[in-house]
C-alpha positions in Angstrom: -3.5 -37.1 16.5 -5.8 -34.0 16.4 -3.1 -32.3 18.3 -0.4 -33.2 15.8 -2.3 -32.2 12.9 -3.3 -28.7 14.0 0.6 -28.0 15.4 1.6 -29.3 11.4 -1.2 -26.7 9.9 0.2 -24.0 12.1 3.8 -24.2 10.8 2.5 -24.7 7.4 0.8 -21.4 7.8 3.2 -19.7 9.0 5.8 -20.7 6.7 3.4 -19.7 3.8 3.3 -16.6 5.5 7.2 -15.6 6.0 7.2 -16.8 2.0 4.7 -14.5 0.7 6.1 -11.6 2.8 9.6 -12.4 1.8 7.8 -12.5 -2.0 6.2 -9.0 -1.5 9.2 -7.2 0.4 11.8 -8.3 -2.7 9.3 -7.0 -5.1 8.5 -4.0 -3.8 12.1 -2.8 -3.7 12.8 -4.3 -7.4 9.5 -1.8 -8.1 11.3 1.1 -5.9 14.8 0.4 -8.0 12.9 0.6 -10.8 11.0 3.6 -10.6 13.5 6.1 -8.5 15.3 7.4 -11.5 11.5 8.7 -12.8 10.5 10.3 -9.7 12.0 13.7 -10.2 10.4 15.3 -12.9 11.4 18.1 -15.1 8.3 20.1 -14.6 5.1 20.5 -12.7 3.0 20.0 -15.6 5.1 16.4 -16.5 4.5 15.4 -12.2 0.7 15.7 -12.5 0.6 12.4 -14.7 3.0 10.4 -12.3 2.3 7.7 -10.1 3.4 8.4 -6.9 5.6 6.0 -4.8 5.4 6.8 -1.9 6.5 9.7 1.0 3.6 11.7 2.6 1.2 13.7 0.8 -0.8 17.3 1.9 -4.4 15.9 3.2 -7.1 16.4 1.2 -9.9 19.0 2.7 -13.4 19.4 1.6 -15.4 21.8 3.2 -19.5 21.6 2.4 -22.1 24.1 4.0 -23.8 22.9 6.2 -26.9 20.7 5.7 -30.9 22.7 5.8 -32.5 22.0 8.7 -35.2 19.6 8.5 -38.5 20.2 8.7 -40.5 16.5 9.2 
């Protein structure tokens, strides 16, 4: 009986699973349709205040001098 109920709450999980990825993967291409008109901007200044959707982006690099030494 143990048996039976765990291999039941394994499907069940599962299923639950495939549904919420199924969910996510139809939104996020309605979101995609939706937004890939607005994606090429007209000028720099009107791309600074968009929300980017994607692609890759130049990493970000910060350089700090290097910490005083200690002297405890």
């Amino acid at each position: 009986m143990r048996g039976l109920t765990m291999l039941i709450a394994t499907i069940l999980t599962f299923g639950y699973f495939f549904a919420a990825q199924a969910a996510m993967t139809v939104d996020r291409a309605e979101t995609f349709r939706r937004v890939a008109p607005t994606v090429d901007p007209a000028s720099p200044a009107d791309a600074a205040n968009r929300v980017w959707y994607g692609g890759m982006l130049t990493p970000v690099v910060v350089e700090a001098p290097p910490p005083d030494k200690c002297t405890i």
